[in-house]
KOLTOR-65655 format. One record per residue (C-alpha): residue number from 1; x, y, z. Coordinates in nm, 4 decimals. Layout:
<drenfis>
     n         xx         yy         zz
   NUM          X          Y          Z
...
</drenfis>
This chain:
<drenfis>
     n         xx         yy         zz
     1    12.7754     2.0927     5.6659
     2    12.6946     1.7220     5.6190
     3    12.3749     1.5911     5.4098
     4    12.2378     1.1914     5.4197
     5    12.1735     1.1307     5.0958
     6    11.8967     0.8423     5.1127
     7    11.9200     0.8549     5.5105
     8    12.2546     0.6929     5.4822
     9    12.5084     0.8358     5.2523
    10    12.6763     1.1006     5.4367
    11    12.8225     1.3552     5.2410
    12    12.9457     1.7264     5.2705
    13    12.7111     1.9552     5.0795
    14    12.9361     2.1463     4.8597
    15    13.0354     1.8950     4.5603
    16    13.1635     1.8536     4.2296
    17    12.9991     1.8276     3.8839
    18    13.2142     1.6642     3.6291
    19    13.0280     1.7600     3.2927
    20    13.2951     2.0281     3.2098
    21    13.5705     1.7460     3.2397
    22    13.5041     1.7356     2.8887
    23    13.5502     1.9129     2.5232
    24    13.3212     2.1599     2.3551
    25    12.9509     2.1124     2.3345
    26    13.0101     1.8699     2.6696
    27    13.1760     1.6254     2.3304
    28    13.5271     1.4512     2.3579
    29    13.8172     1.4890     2.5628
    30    13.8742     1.8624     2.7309
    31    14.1552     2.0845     2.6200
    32    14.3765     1.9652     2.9337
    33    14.3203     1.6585     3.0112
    34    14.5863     1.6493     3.3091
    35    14.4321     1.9444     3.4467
    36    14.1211     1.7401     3.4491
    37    14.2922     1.4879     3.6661
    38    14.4646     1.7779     3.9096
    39    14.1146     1.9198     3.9554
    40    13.9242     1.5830     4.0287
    41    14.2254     1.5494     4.2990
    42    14.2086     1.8530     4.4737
    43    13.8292     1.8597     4.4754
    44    13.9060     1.5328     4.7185
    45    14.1863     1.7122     4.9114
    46    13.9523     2.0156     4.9833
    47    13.7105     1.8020     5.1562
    48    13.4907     1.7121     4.8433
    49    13.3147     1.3526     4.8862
    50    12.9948     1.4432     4.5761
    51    13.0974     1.3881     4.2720
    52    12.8481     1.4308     3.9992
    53    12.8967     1.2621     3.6484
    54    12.6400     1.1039     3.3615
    55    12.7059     0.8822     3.0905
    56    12.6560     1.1245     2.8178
    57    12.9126     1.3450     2.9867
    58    13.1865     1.3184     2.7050
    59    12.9902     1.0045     2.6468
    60    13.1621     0.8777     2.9376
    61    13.4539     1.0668     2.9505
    62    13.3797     1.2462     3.2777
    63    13.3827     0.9007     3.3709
    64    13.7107     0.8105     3.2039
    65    13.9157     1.0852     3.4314
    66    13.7429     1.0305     3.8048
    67    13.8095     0.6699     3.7589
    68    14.1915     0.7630     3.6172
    69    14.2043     1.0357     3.9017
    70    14.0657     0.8610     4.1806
    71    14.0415     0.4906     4.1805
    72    14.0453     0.3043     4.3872
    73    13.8177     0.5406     4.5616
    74    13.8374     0.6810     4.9067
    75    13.5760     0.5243     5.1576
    76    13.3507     0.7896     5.1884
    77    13.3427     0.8938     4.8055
    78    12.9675     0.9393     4.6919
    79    12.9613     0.9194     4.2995
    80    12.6398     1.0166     4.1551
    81    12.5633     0.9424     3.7577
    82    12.2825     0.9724     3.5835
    83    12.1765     0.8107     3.2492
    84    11.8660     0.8680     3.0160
    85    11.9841     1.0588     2.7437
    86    12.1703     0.9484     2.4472
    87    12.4237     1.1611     2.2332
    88    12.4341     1.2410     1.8879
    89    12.6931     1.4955     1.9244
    90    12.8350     1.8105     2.0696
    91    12.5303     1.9783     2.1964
    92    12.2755     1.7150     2.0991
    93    12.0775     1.5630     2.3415
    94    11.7458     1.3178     2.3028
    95    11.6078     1.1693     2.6187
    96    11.5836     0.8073     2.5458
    97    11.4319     0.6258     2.8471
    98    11.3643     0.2954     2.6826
    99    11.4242     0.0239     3.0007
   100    11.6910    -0.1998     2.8039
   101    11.8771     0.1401     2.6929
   102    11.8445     0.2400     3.1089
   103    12.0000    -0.0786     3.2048
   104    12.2961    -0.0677     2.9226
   105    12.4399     0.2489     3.0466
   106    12.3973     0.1960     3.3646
   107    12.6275    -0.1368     3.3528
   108    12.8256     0.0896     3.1125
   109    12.8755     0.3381     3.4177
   110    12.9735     0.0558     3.6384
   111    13.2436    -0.0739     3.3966
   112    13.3491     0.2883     3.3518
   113    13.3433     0.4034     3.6796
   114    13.5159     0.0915     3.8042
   115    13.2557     0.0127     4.1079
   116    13.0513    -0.2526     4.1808
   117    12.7391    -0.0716     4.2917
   118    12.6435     0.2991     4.1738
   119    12.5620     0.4553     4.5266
   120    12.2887     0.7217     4.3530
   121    12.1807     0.6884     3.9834
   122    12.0145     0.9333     3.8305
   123    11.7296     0.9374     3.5600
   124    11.8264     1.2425     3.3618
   125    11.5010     1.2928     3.1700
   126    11.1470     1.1342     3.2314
   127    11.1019     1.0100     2.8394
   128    10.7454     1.1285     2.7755
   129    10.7383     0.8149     2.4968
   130    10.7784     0.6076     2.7773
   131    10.5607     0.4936     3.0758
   132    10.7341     0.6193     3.3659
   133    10.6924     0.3303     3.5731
   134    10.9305     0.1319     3.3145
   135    11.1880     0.3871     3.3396
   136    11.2222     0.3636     3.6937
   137    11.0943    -0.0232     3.6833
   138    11.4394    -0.0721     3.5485
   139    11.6170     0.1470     3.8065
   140    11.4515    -0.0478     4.0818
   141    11.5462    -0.3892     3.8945
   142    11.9026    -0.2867     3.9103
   143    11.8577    -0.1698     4.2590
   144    11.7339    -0.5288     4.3538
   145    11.9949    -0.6524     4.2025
   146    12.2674    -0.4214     4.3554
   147    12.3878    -0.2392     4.1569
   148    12.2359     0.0694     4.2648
   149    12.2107     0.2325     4.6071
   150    11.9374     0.4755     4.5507
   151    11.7609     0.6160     4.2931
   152    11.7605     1.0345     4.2158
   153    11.5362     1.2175     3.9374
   154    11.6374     1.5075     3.6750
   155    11.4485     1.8245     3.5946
   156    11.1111     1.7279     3.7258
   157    10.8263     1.9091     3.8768
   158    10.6438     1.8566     4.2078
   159    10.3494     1.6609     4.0372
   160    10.6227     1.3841     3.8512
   161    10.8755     1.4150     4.1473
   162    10.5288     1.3261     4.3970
   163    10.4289     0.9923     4.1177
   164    10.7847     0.8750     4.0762
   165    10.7561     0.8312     4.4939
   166    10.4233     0.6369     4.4653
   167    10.6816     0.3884     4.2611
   168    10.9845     0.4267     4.4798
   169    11.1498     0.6475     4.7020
   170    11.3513     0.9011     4.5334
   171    11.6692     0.9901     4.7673
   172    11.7359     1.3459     4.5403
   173    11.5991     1.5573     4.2374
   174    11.8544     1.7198     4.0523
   175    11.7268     2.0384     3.8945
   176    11.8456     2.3753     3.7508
   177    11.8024     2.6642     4.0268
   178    12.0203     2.9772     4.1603
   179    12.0045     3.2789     4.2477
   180    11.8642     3.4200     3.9327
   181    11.6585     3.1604     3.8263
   182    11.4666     3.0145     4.0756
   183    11.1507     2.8523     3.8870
   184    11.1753     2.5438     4.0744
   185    11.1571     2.6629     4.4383
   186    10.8233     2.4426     4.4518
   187    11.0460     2.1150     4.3899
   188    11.2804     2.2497     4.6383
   189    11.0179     2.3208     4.8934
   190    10.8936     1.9675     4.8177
   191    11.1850     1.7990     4.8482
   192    11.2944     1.9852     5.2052
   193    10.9358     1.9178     5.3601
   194    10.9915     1.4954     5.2197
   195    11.3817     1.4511     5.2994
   196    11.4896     1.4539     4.9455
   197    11.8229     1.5717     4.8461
   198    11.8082     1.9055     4.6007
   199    12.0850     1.9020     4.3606
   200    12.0779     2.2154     4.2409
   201    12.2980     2.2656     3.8672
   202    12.4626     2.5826     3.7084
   203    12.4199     2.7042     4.0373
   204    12.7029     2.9820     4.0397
   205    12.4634     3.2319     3.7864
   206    12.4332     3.5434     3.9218
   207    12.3453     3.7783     3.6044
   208    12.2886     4.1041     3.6560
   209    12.2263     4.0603     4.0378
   210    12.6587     4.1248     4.0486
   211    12.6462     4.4703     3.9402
   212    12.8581     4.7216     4.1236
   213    12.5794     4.8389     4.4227
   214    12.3763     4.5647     4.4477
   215    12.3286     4.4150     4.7557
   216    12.5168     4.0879     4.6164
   217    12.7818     4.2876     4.5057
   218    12.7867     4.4723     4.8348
   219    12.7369     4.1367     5.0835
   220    13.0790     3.9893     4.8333
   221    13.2890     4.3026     4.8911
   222    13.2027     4.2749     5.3269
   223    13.3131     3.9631     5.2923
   224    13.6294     4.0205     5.0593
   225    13.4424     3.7449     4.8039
   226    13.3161     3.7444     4.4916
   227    13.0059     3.7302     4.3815
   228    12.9849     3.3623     4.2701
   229    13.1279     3.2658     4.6273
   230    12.8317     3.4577     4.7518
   231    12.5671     3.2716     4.5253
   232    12.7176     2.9588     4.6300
   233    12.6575     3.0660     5.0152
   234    12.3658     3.2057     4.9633
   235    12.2450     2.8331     4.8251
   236    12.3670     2.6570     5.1345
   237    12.2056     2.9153     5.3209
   238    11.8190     2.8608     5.1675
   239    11.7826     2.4949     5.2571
   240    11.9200     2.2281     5.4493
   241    11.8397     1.9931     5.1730
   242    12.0410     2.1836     4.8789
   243    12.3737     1.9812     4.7328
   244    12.5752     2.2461     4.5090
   245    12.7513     2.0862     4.2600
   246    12.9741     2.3511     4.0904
   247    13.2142     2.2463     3.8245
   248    13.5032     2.3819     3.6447
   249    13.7731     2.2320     3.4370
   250    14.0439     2.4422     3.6316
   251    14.1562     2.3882     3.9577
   252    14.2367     2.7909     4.0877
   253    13.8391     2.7936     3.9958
   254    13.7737     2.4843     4.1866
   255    13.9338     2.6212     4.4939
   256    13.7443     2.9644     4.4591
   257    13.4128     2.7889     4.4538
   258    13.5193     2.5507     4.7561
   259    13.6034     2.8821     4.9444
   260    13.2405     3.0077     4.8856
   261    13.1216     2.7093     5.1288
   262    13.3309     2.8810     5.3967
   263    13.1011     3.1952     5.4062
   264    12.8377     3.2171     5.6436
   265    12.5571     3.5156     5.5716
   266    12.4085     3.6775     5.8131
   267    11.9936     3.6970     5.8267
   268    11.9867     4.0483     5.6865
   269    12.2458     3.9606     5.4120
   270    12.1023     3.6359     5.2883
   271    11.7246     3.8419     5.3197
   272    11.8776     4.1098     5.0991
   273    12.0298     3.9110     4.8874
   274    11.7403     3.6823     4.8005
   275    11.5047     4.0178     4.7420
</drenfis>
C-alpha cells in the first residue's frame, strides 16, 4: 500500500508521528530517550518510510532523535515537518504565522533535521492575524529556493484547503479524524476527489466503539487483533488517499500498530464497523 505524496514521493501509507518522542505536555526530552532512538529504528526496519515531526515538537526535539536515530537517512525516507506555531511551554500553543517567523523555523528544521531540502513542510495553523497568502507566500519562497519539496496544510476546512490551492498546490492536509471522530470527512472527501494526501492524526481513538459486543470489538476478536489495529485498518480501508501516522514512544506499541496495516476487512466488516 504505496501513496505519491505530491505525484512523486512514494511512500507506504502506514507512518510514524514523532510528537510523543518527547516529555510531558509534548515539552523536553521523553522519559527514555534511548527508547526513543530504538523506536525511530524499528519504525524503519518494519517498512516505515513517513515520518512526521514539527518544530514545536519538544521544540525540536522530535527532531533531535530522528536525526540521532537515522542520519544519514535511507533513500526513500519521506520526513514531513510542519512549523507555524510557537511554544511557550508544556501544553501551550499560539499559532504564529508571521512570514519571517515561517522562514526561521523552517531553516531551523533543516539545520535540525540535517537535510538540505524538507521534502513536505507543513503549515500547522492558518494564523487568522495573518493574510494567508503571506503564510504560504513564504512557503512557496522557500520552495523556489529549494528548500522545500512540497507544501501540506494543518487542520483546515474544505473552503481554506480549496483558497490555499488558488495560491499553490497543496500535496496533503493533515487533520484530526478516526473512527470516532470523523468531523472532517468533507476535507477528506475533498482531498480524495483532488489527489491530496490526508494525514489523518490521533488516529488510533476508538472510545466507546471497543466495548465488549460491538461490531469493532467483534471484527478485532475474528481477526485475533485489537481494537486499535482494527481502527488503524479500518482507516486504510476508507480512502486511498489516507496516511496514518500513529505514534508511540515504545517500540512493542510501535510494532502493534505496524501489525494493524497487515489486516485487510472485508466489505461487511469495514460497513459494520463504520455504522
Amino acid at each position: 500500500m504505496t501513496y505519491l505524496i505530491g505525484g512523486d514521493l512514494a511512500v507506504n501509507r502506514l507512518g510514524y508521528g514523532a510528537m510523543q518522542l518527547t516529555g510531558s505536555g509534548v515539552w523536553g526530552d521523553p522519559a527514555d530517550p534511548a527508547e526513543a532512538v530504538r523506536v525511530l529504528r524499528r519504525a524503519v526496519e518494519l517498512g516505515v518510510n513517513l515520518i512526521d515531526t514539527a518544530d514545536s515538537y519538544g521544540p525540536f526535539v522530535a527532531d533531535r532523535f530522528i536525526r540521532e536515530a537515522l542520519h544519514p537517512y535511507p533513500a526513500d525516507l519521506v520526513i514531513a515537518t510542519k512549523v507555524g506555531f510557537t511554544r511557550g511551554g508544556p501544553g501551550v500553543w499560539t499559532a504564529l504565522g508571521r512570514p519571517e517567523y515561517l522562514r526561521q523555523q523552517a531553516e531551523l528544521n533543516l539545520r535540525h533535521l540535517g537535510v538540505e531540502r524538507i521534502d513536505l513542510l507543513q503549515l500547522h495553523r492558518i494564523d487568522p492575524n495573518v493574510p494567508v497568502e503571506d503564510q504560504l507566500g513564504e512557503l512557496v519562497a522557500l520552495q523556489k529556493e529549494g528548500k522545500v519539496r512540497h507544501i501540506g496544510l494543518s487542520e483546515v476546512s474544505v473552503a481554506q484547503l480549496a483558497a490555499a490551492r488558488e495560491i499553490t498546490p497543496i500535496a496533503t492536509v493533515q487533520n484530526s479524524y478516526n473512527l470516532v471522530h470523523r468531523s472532517h470527512e468533507d476535507v477528506l472527501d475533498y482531498a480524495e476527489a483532488n489527489g491530496i494526501g490526508f494525514i489523518p492524526f490521533f488516529p488510533l481513538a476508538t472510545g466507546n466503539l471497543a466495548r465488549p459486543g460491538s461490531p469493532l470489538a467483534e471484527a478485532a476478536e475474528a481477526h485475533q487483533a485489537t481494537p486499535s489495529q482494527l481502527a488503524l485498518a479500518w482507516l486504510l480501508r476508507r480512502s486511498p488517499v489516507m496516511l496514518p501516522i500513529p505514534g508511540t514512544s515504545k517500540v512493542a506499541h510501535l510494532e502493534e500498530n505496524m501489525a494493524g496495516g497487515q489486516i485487510s476487512l472485508s466489505d461487511e466488516e469495514f460497513a459494520a464497523v463504520s455504522a
